[in-house]
Structure formats: structure tokens, C-alpha cells
C-alpha positions, 0 to 999 in steps of 0.5 A: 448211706449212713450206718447203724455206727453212725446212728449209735454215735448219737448219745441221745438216741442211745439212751432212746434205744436203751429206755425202748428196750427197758420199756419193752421188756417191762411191758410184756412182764406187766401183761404177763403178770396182770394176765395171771393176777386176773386170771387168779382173782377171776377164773375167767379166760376171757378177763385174763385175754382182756388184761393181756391187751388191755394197754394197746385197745385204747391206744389209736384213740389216744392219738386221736385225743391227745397226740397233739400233746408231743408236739405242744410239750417239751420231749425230755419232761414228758418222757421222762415225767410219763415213766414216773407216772407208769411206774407209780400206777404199776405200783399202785396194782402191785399193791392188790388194793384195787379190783378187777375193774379197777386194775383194768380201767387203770391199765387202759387209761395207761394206754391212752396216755401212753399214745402221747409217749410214742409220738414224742418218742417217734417224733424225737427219732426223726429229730435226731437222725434227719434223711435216711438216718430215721429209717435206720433208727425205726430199723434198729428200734424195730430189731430191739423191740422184736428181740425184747419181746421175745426176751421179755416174755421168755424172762417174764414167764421165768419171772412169774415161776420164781417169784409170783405176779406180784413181784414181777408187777414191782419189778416193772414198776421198778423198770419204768423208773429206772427209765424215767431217770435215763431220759431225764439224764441222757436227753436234753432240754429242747424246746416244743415245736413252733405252731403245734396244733390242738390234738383234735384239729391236728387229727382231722387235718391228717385224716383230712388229707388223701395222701396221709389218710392213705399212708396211714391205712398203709401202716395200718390194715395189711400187716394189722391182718396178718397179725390177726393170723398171727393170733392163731398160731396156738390153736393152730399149732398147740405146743408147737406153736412157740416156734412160729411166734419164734419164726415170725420174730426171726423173719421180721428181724431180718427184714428190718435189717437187710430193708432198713440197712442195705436198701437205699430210699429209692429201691425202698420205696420201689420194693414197697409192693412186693414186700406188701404181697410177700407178707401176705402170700404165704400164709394163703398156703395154710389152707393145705394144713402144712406141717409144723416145719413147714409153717415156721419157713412159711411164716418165716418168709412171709415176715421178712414183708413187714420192712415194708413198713420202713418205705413207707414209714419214709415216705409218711414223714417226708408227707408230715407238716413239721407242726404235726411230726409228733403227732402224725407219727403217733397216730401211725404207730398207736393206730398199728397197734389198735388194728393189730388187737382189733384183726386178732379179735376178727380172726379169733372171732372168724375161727370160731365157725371157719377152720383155723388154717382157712381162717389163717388163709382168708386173713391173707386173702384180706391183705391183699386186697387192702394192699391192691386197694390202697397201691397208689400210696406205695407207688414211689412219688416225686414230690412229698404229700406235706405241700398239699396239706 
């Protein structure tokens, strides 16, 4: 097996881990700060909720629509010329000339064109640590992107006390350009991949095949419910309620690691089950109302289940034509997003009229019985899926 030295002494994907990190962590300041610029301008919690996730809603139909461009265009200029674009729409509503509807459309039009990003950003990872090395890479990614959100919202909240959201809207404006100018120094020139299908077409041949139609909803509907869960860890909790955010991050950080570094493939995928089950079964204890401390061991444990996804994230790519490696991984990722934000607003939706530790227990419930639905997709294989599409 490689390790994570060997993955870090690739000096391309250093600068792919540098940029992530930076993109996260001005990410979650730019949510934070349109959050509070809409809540400023409109009063309204319902726009400021909106605001917060309006980037990731569109995100799956991105995919959808555009994804076949990570694989018709060449990485380093579209990674790069994406940042610079990021960075001068943050500008423009930095700026404060645009309305309420405006900055939101804006920011949703981020989204769907950010899916493109993704994928081109997935697909080079898998380029550049072929076999097992792509698995440690999405682990090391996956670490980085749990810190930095933790990071960034914790400095994006010190951010918006010090300096007001419309400073902290220019400093992410400044951060996407200072990652735009590290793609385009750190990453080489490469050439866009032979054969490379029209986005639509490419969709409907991965949502066209059972076997990567399967692996998708994998990645897709047992975890995005238990981060419907996860959305009501406030109204649960109250001001107790950082600490399971806190323990969810902590859980999942160590998952990635222990799964993605010190399992090998074939116990990977033989694990996929029981970390599927693991993520879920806790959180069918919150129907007893436990008490704050034991919430954070529960949600704790249930979190290490998500390294779930580095077996069959494997398995997925290992299934992907090489034409559609941008792509397929894009709509993976883009998708997970859009079905997290989607289970959040069912959840949220479900604990208006159902007690929120019930609610928190069926959405565990509902886990289960999409993993036991599609437990044929994380039952290991031995041929790979792609000779079938």
C-alpha cells in the first residue's frame, strides 16, 4: 500500500490539497457572510437559510448539464480560469450593488458551474495517484475539507465580528484569486481526454447503466439522510449543539483516516456494510432523548461509518469509462451535496410536526432501508462494471 508520504510527494497534488483547503475555507466565510448580508437587507430567516445553501441546491443539476465539460476541457485553464471568475462575481457582491434576488441568483449560478469544478478536480486526483493512491488522496482531501470547514466557520464567524460581512466577502474574493494563481503555477499543462462525450449524453449513459446507477445512489441517499439528521443537531441541542457538529467532524476525520490509510481494497470493500449500518444505527437511539454527552459518543461513532464512501468511491471509479472519469466523478460528488441540502430541508420539514429526536431516529431508519436496498452495489465484485457500459 502507498502512504500518505508518498501521495504528498506529488507536487501536483500538493497544490490540488493547498487550493481545496483555501477554497473550503473561503467557501464557508462566503456563506457566512451572504448569510448575514441577506438577513441584514431582509430580516427574513428564511432568505438567510436560503443564502447559506444556495451554491450546493444546484450543484447535481450542474452535473447533469455541464459535467461533460471536465472531460472536453483542459484541467489547468478551467480550474484556474474558474477561480478567477469566483472571484470576480464575490466582488461584484462585495460590492452591494446588486439586490437580494440578485446576489442569490448569482450565487446559485456559482453552484451550477462550480459542478464542472469538482469534476475536473476529482477526475485529476484519480490522474495523478492511480490504484490505491486515489483512495488515499479523497482520504487526505476528505480530512482537509472536515478540518477547514471547522476552521473556516470558526474564523468566519471571528471574521464577520471584527470586520462586518462585507469585508469578509472581499476577503473570499481574495482567497478564490490566490487559488486561481496556485493552479495555474503549481499544475501542468495536460491535454483534455480523447473521446469525451457531450454532457447530456455522458449523463444518460451513467444513469443508463444498473451497475453505476447503483454506485451513485450509494454515494448518494444513506449518508445525504443522516446528514438530514445532522441539520437538526440545533433545535436538538440548543447551545449545546456545536459540540455534535464538533463530534460529527471528529468521527469522520478519523474514519477517513483509519479506512482510507490502514484498510486494504479488498477488506475496503468488504467493510462497505458495516460502516453503511454504523453510520446509521446510532442515531436510532435518539429516540430515548439522550443527554448531551452521550449524543456527542453516539453521533461520534455513527460518523466514523462515512469512510464508507472511500470503497465505494473505488469500486465507482474502477466502473467509470475513461471518457467519463470527470464527469461520473462529478456527478458523484455534486450530487452528494444536492441530496445532503435536500434531506435536510425533509428533515427539517418532518420536525415541524414530529419531535425532533423522533424525527433524528426515522432518519436513521430511512438509512437503513436504502442501504438494504441497494446492498447488492456494496457487495465486493470481481470484474469492474465499466466492461458493461
Amino acid at each position: 500500500m502507498k502512504t500518505y508520504r508518498d501521495v504528498f510527494a506529488v507536487g501536483e497534488f500538493r497544490t490540488l490539497f493547498a487550493g481545496v483547503t483555501a477554497n473550503v475555507a473561503g467557501s464557508m466565510v462566503t456563506m457566512l457572510a451572504l448569510s448575514t448580508l441577506v438577513y441584514a437587507h431582509t430580516g427574513s430567516p428564511f432568505l438567510a437559510a436560503v443564502a447559506y445553501l444556495a451554491g450546493f441546491l444546484p450543484q447535481a443539476l450542474g452535473a447533469l448539464l455541464l459535467g461533460g465539460l471536465a472531460d472536453r476541457l483542459p484541467p489547468r485553464p478551467l480550474l484556474a480560469g474558474w477561480e478567477v471568475v469566483r472571484a470576480c462575481a464575490l466582488a461584484v457582491i462585495a460590492l452591494g450593488v446588486l439586490p437580494v434576488w440578485g446576489m442569490l441568483a448569482l450565487l446559485m449560478a456559482l453552484g451550477l458551474v462550480d459542478a464542472v469544478s469538482v469534476a475536473a478536480r476529482n477526475a485529476l486526483v484519480a490522474d495523478l495517484l492511480p490504484g490505491n493512491g486515489y483512495v488515499l488522496g479523497r482520504s487526505v482531501l476528505n480530512i482537509a475539507v472536515g478540518a477547514m470547514q471547522i476552521a473556516g466557520f470558526g474564523g468566519g464567524a471571528l471574521l464577520l465580528a471584527l470586520v462586518g460581512p462585507t469585508a469578509a466577502m472581499w476577503a473570499s474574493a481574495g482567497t478564490a484569486a490566490a487559488v486561481a494563481l496556485l493552479y495555474r503555477l503549481g499544475l501542468r499543462a495536460r491535454s483534455p481526454r480523447a473521446g469525451a462525450r457531450r454532457s447530456l449524453a455522458g449523463a444518460r449513459l451513467l444513469l443508463g447503466d444498473r451497475e453505476l446507477r447503483g454506485l451513485l445512489l450509494v454515494q448518494w441517499v444513506p449518508s445525504g439522510l443522516i446528514v438530514g439528521a445532522e441539520a437538526l443537531y440545533v433545535p436538538y441541542a440548543g447551545e449545546s449543539a456545536g459540540l455534535l457538529f464538533v463530534a460529527a467532524a471528529g468521527g469522520m476525520l478519523v474514519g477517513d483516516a483509519v479506512v482510507g490509510r490502514w484498510i486494504t481494497p479488498e477488506v475496503r470493500l468488504r467493510l462497505g456494510v458495516p460502516l453503511y449500518v454504523l453510520l446509521a444505527v446510532p442515531y436510532l437511539l435518539f429516540v430515548l432523548r439522550p443527554g448531551v454527552w452521550v449524543a456527542v459518543a453516539l453521533v461520534a461513532v455513527a460518523s466514523f461509518g462515512f469512510a464508507g464512501h472511500l470503497g465505494t468511491q473505488e469500486r465507482y471509479l474502477a466502473a467509470l469509462p475513461e471518457e467519463l472519469r470527470g464527469q461520473g466523478l462529478g456527478l458523484a460528488g455534486s450530487g452528494m451535496q444536492t441530496g445532503q441540502g435536500l434531506a435536510a430541508s425533509l428533515t427539517g420539514a418532518v420536525a415541524e410536526g414530529v419531535p425532533v429526536p423522533v424525527t433524528m431516529a426515522l432518519a436513521g431508519v430511512a438509512s437503513l432501508v436504502a442501504t438494504a436496498c441497494l446492498v447488492r452495489h456494496l457487495r465486493p465484485v470481481t470484474r469492474p462494471a465499466a466492461r458493461r457500459v
